[in-house]
C-alpha positions, -999 to 999 in steps of 0.1 A, spaced: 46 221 830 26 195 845 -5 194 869 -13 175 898 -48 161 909 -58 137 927 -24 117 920 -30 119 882 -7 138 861 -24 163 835 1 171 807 -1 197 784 -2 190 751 30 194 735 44 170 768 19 143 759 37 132 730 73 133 752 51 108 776 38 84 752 71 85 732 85 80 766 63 50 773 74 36 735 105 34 744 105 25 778 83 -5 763 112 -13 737 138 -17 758 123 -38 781 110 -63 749 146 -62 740 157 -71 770 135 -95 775 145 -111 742 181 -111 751 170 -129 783 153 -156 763 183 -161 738 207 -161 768 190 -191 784 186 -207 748 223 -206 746 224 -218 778 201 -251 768 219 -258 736 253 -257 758 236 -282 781 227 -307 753 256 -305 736 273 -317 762 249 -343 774 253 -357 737 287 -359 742 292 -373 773 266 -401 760 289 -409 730 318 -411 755 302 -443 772 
């Protein structure tokens, strides 16, 4: 059960652990998302050069 007051949630105890686990993961997911982002567009890069390289060894 949760409390209201003045727009701030009061937990109980035993729910403050649920909220901060909560948090953890929420926190997680959104570094490995964020990681997958930054490994997509690396991807994306090397792509790019490779065929920049090529194209220059084609002239």
């Amino acid at each position: 059960m949760e409390i209201q007051i003045a727009n701030t949630i009061i937990y109980r105890p035993e729910q403050q652990l649920d909220v901060v686990q909560a948090k953890r993961r929420h926190a997680k997911a959104e570094q490995k998302e964020k990681e997958k982002r930054q490994r997509e567009r690396l991807r994306s890069l090397e792509i790019q050069r490779d065929k920049l390289h090529k194209a220059a060894w084609k002239v």
